[in-house]
Short mmCIF file of the C-alpha atoms (twelve columns), coordinates in Angstrom:
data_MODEL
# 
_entry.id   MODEL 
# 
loop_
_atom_site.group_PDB 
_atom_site.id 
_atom_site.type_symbol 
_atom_site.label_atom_id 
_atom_site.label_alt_id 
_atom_site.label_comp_id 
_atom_site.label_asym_id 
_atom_site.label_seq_id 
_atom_site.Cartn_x 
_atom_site.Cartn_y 
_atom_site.Cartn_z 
_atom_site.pdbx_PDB_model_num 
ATOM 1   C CA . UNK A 1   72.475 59.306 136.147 1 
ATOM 2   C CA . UNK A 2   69.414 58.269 134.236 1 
ATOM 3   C CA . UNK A 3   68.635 59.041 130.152 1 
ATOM 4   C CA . UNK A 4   65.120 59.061 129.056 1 
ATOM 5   C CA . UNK A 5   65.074 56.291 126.262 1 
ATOM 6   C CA . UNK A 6   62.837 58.905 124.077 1 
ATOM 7   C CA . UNK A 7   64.318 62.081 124.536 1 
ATOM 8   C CA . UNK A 8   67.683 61.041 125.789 1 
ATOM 9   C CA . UNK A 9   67.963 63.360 128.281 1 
ATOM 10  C CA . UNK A 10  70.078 63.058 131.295 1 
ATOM 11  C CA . UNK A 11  68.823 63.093 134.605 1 
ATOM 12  C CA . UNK A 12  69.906 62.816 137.939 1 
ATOM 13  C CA . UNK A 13  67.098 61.017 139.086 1 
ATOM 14  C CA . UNK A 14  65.757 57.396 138.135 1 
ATOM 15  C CA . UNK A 15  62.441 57.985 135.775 1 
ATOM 16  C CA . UNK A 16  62.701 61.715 136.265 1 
ATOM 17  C CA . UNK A 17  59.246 63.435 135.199 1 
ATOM 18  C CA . UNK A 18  59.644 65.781 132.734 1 
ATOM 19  C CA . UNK A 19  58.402 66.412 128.726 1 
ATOM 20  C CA . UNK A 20  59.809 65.145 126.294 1 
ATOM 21  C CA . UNK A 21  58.935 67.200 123.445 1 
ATOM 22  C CA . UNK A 22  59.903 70.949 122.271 1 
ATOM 23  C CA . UNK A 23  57.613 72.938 123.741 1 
ATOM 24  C CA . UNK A 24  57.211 76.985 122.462 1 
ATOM 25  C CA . UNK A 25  54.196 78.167 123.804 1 
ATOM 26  C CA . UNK A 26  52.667 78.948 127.509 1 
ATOM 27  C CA . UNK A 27  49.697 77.658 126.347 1 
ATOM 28  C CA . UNK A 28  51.468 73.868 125.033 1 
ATOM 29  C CA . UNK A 29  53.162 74.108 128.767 1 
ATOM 30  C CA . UNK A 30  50.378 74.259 130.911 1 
ATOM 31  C CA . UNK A 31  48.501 71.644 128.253 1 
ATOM 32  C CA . UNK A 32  51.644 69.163 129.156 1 
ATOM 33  C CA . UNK A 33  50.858 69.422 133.059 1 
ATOM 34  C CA . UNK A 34  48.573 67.516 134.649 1 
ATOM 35  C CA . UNK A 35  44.795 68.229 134.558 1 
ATOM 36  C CA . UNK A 36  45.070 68.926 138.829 1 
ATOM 37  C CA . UNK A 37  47.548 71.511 138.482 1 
ATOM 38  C CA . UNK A 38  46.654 73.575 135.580 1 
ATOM 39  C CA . UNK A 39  44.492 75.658 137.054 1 
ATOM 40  C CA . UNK A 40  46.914 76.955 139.106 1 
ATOM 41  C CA . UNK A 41  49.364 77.396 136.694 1 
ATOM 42  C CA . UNK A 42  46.699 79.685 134.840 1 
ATOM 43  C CA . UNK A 43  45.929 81.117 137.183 1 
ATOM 44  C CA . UNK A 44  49.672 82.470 138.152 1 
ATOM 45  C CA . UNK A 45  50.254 83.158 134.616 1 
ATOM 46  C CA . UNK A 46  47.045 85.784 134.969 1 
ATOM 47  C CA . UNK A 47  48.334 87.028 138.109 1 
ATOM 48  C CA . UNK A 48  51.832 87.606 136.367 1 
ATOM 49  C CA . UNK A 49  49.995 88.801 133.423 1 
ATOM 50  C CA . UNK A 50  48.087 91.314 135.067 1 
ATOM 51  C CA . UNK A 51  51.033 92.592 137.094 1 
ATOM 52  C CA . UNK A 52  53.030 92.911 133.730 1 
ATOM 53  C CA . UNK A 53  50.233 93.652 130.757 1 
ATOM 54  C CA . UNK A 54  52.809 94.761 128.174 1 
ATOM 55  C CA . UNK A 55  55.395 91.759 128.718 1 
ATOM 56  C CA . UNK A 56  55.578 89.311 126.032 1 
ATOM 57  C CA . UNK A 57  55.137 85.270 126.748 1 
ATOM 58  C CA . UNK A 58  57.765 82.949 126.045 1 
ATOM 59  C CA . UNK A 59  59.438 79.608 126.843 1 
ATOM 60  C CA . UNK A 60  62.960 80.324 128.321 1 
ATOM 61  C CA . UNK A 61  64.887 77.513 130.132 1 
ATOM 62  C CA . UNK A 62  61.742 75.281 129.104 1 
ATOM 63  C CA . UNK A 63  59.548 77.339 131.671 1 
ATOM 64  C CA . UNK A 64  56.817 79.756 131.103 1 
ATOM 65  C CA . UNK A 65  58.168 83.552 131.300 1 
ATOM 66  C CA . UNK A 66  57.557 86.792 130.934 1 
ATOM 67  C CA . UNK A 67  59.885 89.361 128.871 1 
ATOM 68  C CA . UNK A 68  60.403 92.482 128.881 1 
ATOM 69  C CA . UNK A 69  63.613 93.853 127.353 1 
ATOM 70  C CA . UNK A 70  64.519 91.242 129.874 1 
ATOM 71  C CA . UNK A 71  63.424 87.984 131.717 1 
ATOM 72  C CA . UNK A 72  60.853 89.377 134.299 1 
ATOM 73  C CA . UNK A 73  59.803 86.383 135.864 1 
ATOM 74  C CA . UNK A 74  59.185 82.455 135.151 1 
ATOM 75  C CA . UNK A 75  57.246 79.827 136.228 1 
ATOM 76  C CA . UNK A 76  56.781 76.099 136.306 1 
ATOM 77  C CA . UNK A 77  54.752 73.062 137.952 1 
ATOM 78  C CA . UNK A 78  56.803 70.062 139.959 1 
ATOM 79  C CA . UNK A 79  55.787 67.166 141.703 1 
ATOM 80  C CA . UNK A 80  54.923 69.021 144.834 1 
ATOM 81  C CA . UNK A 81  54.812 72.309 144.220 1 
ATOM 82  C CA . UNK A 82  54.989 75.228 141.605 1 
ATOM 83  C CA . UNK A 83  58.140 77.792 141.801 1 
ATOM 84  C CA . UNK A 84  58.123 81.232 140.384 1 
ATOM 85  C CA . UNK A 85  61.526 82.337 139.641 1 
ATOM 86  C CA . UNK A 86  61.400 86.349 140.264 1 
ATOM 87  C CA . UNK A 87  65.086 87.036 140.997 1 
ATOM 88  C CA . UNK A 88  66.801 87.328 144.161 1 
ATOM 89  C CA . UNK A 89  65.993 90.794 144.874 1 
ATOM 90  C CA . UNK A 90  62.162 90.289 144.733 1 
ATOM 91  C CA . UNK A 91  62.360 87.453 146.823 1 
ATOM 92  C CA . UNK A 92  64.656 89.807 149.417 1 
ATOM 93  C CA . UNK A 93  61.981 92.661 149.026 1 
ATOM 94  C CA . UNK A 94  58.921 90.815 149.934 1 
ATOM 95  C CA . UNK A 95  61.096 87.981 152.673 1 
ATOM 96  C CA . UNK A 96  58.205 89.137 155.618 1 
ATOM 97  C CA . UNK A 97  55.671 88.404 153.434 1 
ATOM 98  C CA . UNK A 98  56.967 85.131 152.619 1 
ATOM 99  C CA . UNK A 99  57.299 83.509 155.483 1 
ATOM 100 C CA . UNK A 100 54.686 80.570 155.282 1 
ATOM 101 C CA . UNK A 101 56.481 78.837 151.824 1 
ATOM 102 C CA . UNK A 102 59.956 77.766 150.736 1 
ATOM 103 C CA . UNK A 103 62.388 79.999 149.356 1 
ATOM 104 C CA . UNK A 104 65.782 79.921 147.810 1 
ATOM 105 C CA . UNK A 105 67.896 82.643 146.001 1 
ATOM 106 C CA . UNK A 106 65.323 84.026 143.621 1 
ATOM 107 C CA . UNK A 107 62.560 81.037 143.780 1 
ATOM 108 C CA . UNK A 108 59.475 80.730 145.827 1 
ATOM 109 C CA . UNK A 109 57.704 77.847 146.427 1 
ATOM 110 C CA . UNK A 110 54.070 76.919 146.632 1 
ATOM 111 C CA . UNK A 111 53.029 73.616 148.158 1 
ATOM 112 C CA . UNK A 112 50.620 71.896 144.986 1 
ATOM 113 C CA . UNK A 113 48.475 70.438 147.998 1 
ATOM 114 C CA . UNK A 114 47.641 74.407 149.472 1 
ATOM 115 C CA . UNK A 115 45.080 76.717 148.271 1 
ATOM 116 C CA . UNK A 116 47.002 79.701 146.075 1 
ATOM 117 C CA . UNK A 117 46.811 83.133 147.170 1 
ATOM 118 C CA . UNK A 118 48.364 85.744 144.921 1 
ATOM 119 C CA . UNK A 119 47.659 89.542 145.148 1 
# 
């Protein structure tokens, strides 16, 4: 286990990236990424926003999300890739069309290093 000296938070990995500060906005997220990758992430967050015009922006689990009477979906950047977290059953409903990236239980992943699509 490592502990960021400023933060102090515990991680599993040596020098684990992450933030350090509180962040509450979408907007203070995507600021905190690097300038490579947040294009992408705004450009997910319209695609999500579009998809979901009445949902409300917030920071929950210290990733971007949209709510709705409920967590609809989140987001967030990594080293090599950017997951959005739309529950299991999305990721079951749309499994043929996801063929070509990483899934888990309610997470796909994007490679950083590929060209986006989302429709």
């Amino acid at each position: 286990m490592w502990q960021c000296p400023k933060c102090e938070r515990m991680f599993k990995n040596t020098n684990q990236d992450h933030y350090c500060g509180q962040i509450t906005t979408i907007d203070e997220y995507i600021a905190a990424q690097s300038e490579a990758v947040q294009p992408l992430l705004q450009q997910v967050r319209k695609t999500i926003r579009s998809a979901a015009p009445k949902a409300a922006e917030k920071i929950s689990w210290q990733m971007p999300t949209f709510w709705q009477g409920e967590n609809l979906i989140h987001f967030a950047a990594f080293k090599k890739h950017i997951s959005i977290f739309p529950g299991g059953e999305a990721v079951a409903v749309f499994a043929e069309r996801l063929t070509a990236y990483k899934t888990s239980k309610g997470t796909i992943q994007f490679p950083r290093t590929s060209q986006l699509t989302i429709s």
